[in-house]
Each structure stands twice: as C-alpha cells, then as structure tokens.
VMD Tcl script that draws the C-alpha trace (Angstrom):
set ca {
  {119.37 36.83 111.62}
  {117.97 40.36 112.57}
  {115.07 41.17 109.92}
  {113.62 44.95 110.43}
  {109.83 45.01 109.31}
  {108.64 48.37 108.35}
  {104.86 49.47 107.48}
  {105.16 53.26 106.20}
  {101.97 55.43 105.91}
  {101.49 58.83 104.81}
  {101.91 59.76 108.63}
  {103.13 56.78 110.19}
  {105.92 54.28 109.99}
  {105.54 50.78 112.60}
  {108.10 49.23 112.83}
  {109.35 45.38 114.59}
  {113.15 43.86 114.99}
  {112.62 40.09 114.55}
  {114.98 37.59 115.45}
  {114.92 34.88 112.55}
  {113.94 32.00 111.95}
  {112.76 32.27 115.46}
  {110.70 34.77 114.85}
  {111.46 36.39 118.50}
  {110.12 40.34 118.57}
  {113.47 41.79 119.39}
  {111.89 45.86 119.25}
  {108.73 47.18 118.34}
  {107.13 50.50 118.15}
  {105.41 53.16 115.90}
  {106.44 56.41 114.45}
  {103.06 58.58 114.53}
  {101.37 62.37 113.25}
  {104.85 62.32 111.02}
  {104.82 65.43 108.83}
  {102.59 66.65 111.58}
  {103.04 69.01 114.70}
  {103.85 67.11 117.56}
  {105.46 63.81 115.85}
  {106.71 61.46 118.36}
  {108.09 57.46 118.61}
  {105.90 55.50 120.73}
  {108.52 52.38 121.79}
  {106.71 49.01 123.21}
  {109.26 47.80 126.19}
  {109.33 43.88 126.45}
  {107.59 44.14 129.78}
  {104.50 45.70 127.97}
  {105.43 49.18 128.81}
  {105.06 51.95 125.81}
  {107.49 55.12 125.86}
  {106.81 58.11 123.90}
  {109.90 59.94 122.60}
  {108.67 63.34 121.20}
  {110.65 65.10 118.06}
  {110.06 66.99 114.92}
  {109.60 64.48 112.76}
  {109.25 65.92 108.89}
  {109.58 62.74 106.49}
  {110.02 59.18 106.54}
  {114.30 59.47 106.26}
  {114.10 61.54 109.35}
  {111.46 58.86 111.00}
  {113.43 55.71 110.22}
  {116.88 57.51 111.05}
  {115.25 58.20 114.87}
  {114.15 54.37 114.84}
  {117.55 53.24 113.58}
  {119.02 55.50 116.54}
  {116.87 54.62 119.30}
  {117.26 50.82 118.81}
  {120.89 51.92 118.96}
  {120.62 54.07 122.45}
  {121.46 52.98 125.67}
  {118.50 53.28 127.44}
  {115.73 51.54 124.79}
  {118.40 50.50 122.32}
  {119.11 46.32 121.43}
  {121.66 46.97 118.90}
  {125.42 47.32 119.33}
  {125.47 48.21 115.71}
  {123.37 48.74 112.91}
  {125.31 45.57 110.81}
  {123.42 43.75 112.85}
  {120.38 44.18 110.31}
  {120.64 41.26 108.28}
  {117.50 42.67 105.94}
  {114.30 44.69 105.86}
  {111.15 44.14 104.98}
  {108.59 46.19 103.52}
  {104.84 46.17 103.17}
  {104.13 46.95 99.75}
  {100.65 47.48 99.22}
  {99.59 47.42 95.27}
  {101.79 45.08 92.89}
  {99.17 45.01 90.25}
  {98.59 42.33 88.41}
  {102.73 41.27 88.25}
  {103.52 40.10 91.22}
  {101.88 36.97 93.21}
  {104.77 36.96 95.55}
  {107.14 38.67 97.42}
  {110.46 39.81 95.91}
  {113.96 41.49 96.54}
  {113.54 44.73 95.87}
  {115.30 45.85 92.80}
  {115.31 49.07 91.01}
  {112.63 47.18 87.98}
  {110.34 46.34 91.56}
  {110.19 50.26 92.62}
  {109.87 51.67 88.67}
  {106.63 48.98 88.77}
  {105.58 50.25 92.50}
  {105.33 53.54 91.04}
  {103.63 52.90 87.87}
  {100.76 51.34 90.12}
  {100.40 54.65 92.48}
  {97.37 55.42 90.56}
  {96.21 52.40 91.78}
  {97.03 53.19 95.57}
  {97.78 56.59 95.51}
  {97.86 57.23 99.14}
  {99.77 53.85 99.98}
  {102.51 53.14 97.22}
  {104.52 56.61 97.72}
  {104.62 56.12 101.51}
  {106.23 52.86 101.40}
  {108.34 53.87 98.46}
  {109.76 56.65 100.69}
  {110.70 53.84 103.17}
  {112.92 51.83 100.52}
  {114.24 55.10 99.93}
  {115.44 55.89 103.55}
  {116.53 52.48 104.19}
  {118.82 52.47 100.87}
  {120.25 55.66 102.23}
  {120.08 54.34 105.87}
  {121.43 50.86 105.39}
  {122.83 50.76 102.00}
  {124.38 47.33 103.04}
  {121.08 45.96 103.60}
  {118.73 43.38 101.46}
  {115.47 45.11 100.93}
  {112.34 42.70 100.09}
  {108.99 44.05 99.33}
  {105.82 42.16 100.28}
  {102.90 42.99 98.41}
  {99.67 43.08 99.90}
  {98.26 42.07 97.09}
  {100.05 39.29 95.86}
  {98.04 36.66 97.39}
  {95.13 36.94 95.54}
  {96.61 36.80 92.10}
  {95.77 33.22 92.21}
  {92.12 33.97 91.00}
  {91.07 32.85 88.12}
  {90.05 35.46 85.33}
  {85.86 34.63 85.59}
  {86.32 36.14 89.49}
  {88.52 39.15 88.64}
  {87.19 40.12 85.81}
  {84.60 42.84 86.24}
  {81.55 42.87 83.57}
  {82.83 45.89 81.98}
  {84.03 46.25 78.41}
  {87.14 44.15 78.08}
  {89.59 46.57 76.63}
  {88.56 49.53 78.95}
  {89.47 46.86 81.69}
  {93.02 46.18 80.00}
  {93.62 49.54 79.16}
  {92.81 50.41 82.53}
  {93.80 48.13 85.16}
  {90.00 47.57 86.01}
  {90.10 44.41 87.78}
  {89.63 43.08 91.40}
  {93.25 42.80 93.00}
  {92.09 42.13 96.47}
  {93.98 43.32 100.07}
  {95.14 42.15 103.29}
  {96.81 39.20 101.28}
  {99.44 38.97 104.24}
  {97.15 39.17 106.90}
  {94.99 36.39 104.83}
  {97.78 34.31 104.27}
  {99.00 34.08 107.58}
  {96.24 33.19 109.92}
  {94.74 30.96 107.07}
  {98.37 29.03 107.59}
  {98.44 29.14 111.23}
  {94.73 28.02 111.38}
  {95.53 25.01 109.87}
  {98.58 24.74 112.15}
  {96.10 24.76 114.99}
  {93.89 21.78 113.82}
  {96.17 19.84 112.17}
  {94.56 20.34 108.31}
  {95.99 20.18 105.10}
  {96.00 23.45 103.99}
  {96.65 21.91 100.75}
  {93.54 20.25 100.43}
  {90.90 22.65 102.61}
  {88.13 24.90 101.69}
  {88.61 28.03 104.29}
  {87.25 31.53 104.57}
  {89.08 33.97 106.39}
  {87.83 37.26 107.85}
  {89.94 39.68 108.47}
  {87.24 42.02 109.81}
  {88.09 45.76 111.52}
  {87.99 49.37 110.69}
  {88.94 48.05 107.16}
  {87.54 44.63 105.74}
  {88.08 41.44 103.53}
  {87.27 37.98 103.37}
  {88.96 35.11 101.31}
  {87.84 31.80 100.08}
  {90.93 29.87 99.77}
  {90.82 26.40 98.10}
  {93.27 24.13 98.43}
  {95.65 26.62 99.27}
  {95.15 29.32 96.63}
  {92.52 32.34 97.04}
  {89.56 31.85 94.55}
  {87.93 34.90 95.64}
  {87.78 38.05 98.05}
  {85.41 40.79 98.68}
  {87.63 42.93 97.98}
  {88.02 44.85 94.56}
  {90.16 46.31 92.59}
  {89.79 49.00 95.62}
  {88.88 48.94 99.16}
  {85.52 50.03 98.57}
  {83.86 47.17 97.57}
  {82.98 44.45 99.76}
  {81.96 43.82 103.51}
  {80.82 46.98 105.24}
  {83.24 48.78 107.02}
  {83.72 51.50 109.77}
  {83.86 54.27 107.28}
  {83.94 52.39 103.99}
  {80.53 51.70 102.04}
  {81.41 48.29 100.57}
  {79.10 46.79 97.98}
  {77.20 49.35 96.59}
  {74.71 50.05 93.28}
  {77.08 52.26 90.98}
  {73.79 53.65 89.69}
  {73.42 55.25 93.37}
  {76.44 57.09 93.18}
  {75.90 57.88 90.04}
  {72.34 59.05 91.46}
  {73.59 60.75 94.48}
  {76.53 62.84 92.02}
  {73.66 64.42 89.84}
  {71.39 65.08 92.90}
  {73.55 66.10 95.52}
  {75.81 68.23 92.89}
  {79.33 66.55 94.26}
  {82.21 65.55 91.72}
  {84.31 62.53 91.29}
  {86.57 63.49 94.33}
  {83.59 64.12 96.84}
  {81.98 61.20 96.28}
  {84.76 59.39 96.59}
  {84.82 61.06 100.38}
  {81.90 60.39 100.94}
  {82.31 56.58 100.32}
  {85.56 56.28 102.01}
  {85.27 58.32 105.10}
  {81.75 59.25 105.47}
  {79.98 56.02 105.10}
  {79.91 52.67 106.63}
  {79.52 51.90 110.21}
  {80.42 55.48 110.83}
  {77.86 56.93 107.90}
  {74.73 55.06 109.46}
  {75.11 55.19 113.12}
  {76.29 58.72 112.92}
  {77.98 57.85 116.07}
  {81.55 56.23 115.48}
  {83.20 53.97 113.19}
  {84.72 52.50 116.18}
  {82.74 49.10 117.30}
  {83.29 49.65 120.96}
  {81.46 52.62 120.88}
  {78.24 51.23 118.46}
  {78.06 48.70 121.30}
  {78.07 51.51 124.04}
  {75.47 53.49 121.83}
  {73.09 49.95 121.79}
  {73.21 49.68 125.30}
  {71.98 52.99 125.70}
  {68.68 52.29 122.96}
  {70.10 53.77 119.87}
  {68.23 52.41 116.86}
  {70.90 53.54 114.50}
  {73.93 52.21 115.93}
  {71.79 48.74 116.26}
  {70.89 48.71 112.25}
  {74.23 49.81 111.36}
  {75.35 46.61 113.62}
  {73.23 44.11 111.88}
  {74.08 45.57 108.52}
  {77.43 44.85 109.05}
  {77.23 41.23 110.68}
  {74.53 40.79 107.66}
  {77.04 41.54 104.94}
  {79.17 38.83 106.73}
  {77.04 35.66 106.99}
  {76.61 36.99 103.38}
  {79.97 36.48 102.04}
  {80.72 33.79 104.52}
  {77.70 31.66 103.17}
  {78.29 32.71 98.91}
  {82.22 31.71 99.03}
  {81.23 28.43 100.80}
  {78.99 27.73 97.82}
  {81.97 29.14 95.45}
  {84.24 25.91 96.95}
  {81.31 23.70 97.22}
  {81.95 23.49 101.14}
  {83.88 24.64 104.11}
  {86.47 22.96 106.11}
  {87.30 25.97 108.18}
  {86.63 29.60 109.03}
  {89.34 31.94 110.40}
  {88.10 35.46 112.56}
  {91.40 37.82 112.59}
  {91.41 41.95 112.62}
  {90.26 43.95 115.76}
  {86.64 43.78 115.31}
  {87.61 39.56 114.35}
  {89.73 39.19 117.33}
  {87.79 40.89 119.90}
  {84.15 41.45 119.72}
  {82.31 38.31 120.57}
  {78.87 39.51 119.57}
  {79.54 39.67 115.76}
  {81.17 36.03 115.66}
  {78.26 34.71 117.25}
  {76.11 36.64 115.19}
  {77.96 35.62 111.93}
  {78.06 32.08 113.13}
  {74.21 31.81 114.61}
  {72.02 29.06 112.63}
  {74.63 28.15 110.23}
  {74.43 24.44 111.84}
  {72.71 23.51 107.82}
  {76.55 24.76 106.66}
  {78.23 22.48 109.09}
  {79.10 25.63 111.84}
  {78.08 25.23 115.40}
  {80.28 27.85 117.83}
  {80.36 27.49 121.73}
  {78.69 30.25 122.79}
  {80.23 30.41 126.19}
  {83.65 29.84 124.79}
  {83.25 32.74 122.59}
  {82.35 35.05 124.77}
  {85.49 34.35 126.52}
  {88.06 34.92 124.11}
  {89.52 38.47 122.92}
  {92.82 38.85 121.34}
  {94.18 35.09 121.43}
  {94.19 32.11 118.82}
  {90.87 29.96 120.08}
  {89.06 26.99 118.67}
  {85.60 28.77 119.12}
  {83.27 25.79 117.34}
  {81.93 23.18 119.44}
  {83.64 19.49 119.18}
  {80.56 18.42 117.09}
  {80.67 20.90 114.11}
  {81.91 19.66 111.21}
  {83.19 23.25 110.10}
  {86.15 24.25 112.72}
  {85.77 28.16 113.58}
  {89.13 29.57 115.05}
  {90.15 33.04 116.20}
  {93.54 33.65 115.21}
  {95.45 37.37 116.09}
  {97.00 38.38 112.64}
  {100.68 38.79 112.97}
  {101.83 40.59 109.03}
  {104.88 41.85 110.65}
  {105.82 37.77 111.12}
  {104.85 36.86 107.52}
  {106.89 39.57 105.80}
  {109.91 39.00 108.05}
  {109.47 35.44 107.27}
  {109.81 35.97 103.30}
  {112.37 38.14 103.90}
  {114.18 35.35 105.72}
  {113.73 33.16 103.24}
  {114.71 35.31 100.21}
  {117.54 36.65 101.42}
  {119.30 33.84 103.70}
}
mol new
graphics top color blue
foreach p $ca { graphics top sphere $p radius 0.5 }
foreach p [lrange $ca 0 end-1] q [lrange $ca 1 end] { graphics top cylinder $p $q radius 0.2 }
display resetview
C-alpha cells in the first residue's frame, strides 16, 4: 500500500511516497519559497541525488498538483497512476485538547482544526490547505490527520495546568499542549527497539533538540510532561526562541522598550535564543565556528543552551523517580557531539556514563552512545515523522 505523507507550511510542502507496511521511501522531496518568487520542487533521487524543478508556484493546490505530476513523469516519476495512492497523511499540528490520537479526517476533524488556528495560527491553515488540495486532487483517497500534539494529552491535569485563574484557563484554552509528539513518539519507540526495553514499563526522556526544541518524560509509555507549553515559547532554549522566561520581564521590557503585544512576541520568537545572545546565528554550526575563533558570546549562548538541558533532563528524571533511558533526536540531537557530552558530563550520580570517543563519532545514525557500565542507556536515534504518520495512516485506513 502506497501512503503519501505531506508536511504543508506557509511556504513549503515536503512530501515522501512510502511503501506500506514496509515502510520503503518510494519518493521524497520538498516544495520550497511557495507563494514566493522563484518557487521550485527540490526531488531526492534514490541514489542521493537532489533535482530542482523550477515553476511558479502560487498555493498549496498548485504545489501538490506539480508533486502529484512529477511522481507521475517519466523521467523522476514512480507512478503509473495516481490510484496507486492508497492514502495520505497529514501533519496536523494543534488538535487542542480533543484529540490524543490520530484520526481519519472527516469534515467534524477540519471544523475542529480550524477552531484551534488561534492556537497555531501560522501552522493549522497551511496544513488545512493541504487536505483541501488533496480532496480536490485525490478525491478517492483516505485522508488521516496526525496531530502533533496528540501525544502529550496523556498528562495529567497538575502538569498542564498553568497557575492561572481556572476559568480564564477554560475559557481560554490556557494550558500546556506540548509539540513534536510524532517526533517524540517515534524515536522513544524505536529506542526501546534498539535495547530491547519495555517501553511499557520505562522511565525515558527524549530530546528532540534543533532550531526548535522539546523534551518528554515518558513513563511507562505515556508522556507525563514536556517543556513545551501551550506554545513553542516556553521551554529549552532554542535558536531563535527564548524558552523559559519571567513573564514579569516581558512585561518589563513592553513598558520600557515601548513595543506591543505583536513585537514582543517577535522579539521572543525570532530575535532571541541562540540567535538573540550570540548575535551571530541561530545555526549551531556556526556558534561552534564563532568559539573557535574566541567569541565570548557565542560560548555563553552555548552553555546556556546545554545548561537548560541537563536542566530538564535532570527535573523530569526526578518527576518519574528515575531513568531507564535517554533518547538525542533533531539536528542539533543527531549531530553535534559537543552538546551530548556536555548534557551527559557528571551525571554518573543519575546513572549516565556516555563513551566519549563513541560520541564523537556518531552524526546522523541510531547509536548506543553510553558506556556498557551505565545503568541509564543514552541512544541517538534520527527522527523519522514522515514513518510514524504513514504508519497510522496504514493502520487506520487498511
């Protein structure tokens, strides 16, 4: 069965063809600068290879329609015919507080998605305009939505609840929903996979740590708490993204500084961060070029955010009264060596000892990193959503 997983952004739509139950990549690739000049499909070739097929690219119809064409076309095209899509699934970003798993998508699912765009303004109409498309594209085709925050819902009112007056909170929607549930879910199942542990019966923390940031403490299989909220603000540091922060200092920095509601909200989610401290990049690669040339910003802004780690790491072991295992997934996760070490240096008290030299060693591949002697395993584990959601597809619609 031939499950099309589609991510849609307010500019972008990725895209992967997925052979189930397999789970074989069939076609990959990424519409980008949509609604932009210069639009193009960038196609990933099963050798490795990317292609970039330029054209005007206006909305997300027009952007699916040129997918849907070029996985039909002779010279990058897999398909002999677009029956051959079985289903597609969606990434759904903010399901509120009703759904805690993923679901066919029916017109009661979109009337919901909408009603919590005020929750994710910038993420629920872009992957609303993908159902769209594909009902016009494929009307034959099964459409399942997979929320990224249904995962979380498993936390119990004392975490979610904020310590705000309880019927502004109702009336509102003020709650922590938590993100990256798919990305959570998945490498906290694989993990286990890899080490043969009952995910049933483990204490883990995942870090899903990149440009954007979470961590989970998952207990015996459901997610007690994350870092973060009920936005993307709060939480771990991230490359542009404040995280935890005193709401008396915005408050503070509105009355001194003169900015409303909507610039300090820029400020927090674009200006801050890795990128707001260094004043250099939000991109790790380059904070670690900027150290090696003696910049004292980049290195604060580098502890700060391995700080804010250990941090979380160490408070949502004490939350589960233990760890069993820790999971590193996300680019920074995957790939930079020196903030696992970091995060995992002295922590043998907690049970988590990492081989240093192993570490060092692995970018971009699922690793054992700890040392046979620690009583915590640490893994690295390359986050794979697109799998996950074509596997609930799979099994919702087969």
């Amino acid at each position: 069965m031939k499950i099309l997983v589609l991510n849609c952004g307010s500019s972008s739509v990725k895209y992967k063809l997925i052979d189930m139950p397999q789970g074989t990549v069939v076609a990959q690739g990424q519409v980008e600068k949509l609604g932009l000049e210069g639009s193009f499909l960038k196609v990933k070739l099963p050798n490795g290879e990317k292609v970039i097929l330029e054209k005007p690219l206006k909305e997300h119809t027009a952007a699916i329609d040129f997918i849907l064409q070029t996985l039909l076309g002779k010279e990058y095209g897999c398909l002999k015919s677009l029956d051959e899509i079985s289903a597609v699934g969606h990434r759904l970003v903010h399901g509120g507080d009703r759904y805690n798993k993923s679901v066919l998508i029916t017109d009661k699912v979109i009337s919901d998605v909408i009603e919590f765009t005020n929750l994710a303004p910038l993420h629920n109409p872009a992957t609303l305009s993908g159902v769209r498309a594909v009902t016009e594209l494929l009307p034959k085709a099964p459409q399942v939505g997979v929320f990224d925050t249904a995962f979380q819902q498993t936390m119990p009112e004392y975490v979610y609840r904020y310590a705000l007056p309880y019927d502004y909170c109702a009336k509102y929607g003020i709650r922590k929903y938590g993100f990256h549930g798919t990305s959570h879910r998945y490498v906290s199942r694989r993990a286990c996979e890899i080490t043969g542990l009952d995910y049933n019966k483990s204490k883990i923390v995942t870090a899903h740590i990149g440009n954007g940031a979470s961590m989970n403490a998952i207990l015996n299989g459901k997610v007690l708490d994350t870092s973060l909220g009920m936005t993307t603000m709060e939480g771990l540091m991230m490359g542009t993204r404040s995280g935890c922060l005193d709401a008396g200092a915005l408050i503070h920095l509105g009355k001194e500084a003169g900015l409303s509601y909507d610039e300090l909200s820029e400020v927090i989610n674009k200006k801050s961060g890795v990128l707001g401290v260094s004043g250099v990049s939000s991109d790790m690669r380059e904070i670690e070029e900027a150290i090696s040339q003696g910049n004292e910003r980049a290195k604060l802004a580098l502890k700060m955010y391995d700080y804010q780690i250990r941090k979380f790491l160490g408070a949502f072991a004490a939350a589960m009264g233990g760890l069993d295992l820790l999971v590193f997934t996300g680019g920074v996760g995957e790939n930079q060596t020196i903030t696992r070490e970091t995060v995992c240096d002295h922590m043998e008290f907690m049970g988590i000892e990492i081989d240093k030299k192993h570490n060092a060693a692995v970018h971009g591949e699922e690793a054992v990193i700890s040392t046979p002697q620690s009583r915590v395993k640490v893994l690295v584990v390359p986050t794979d959503e697109e799998l996950m959601i074509a596997t609930d597809t799979y099994e919702i619609v087969r």
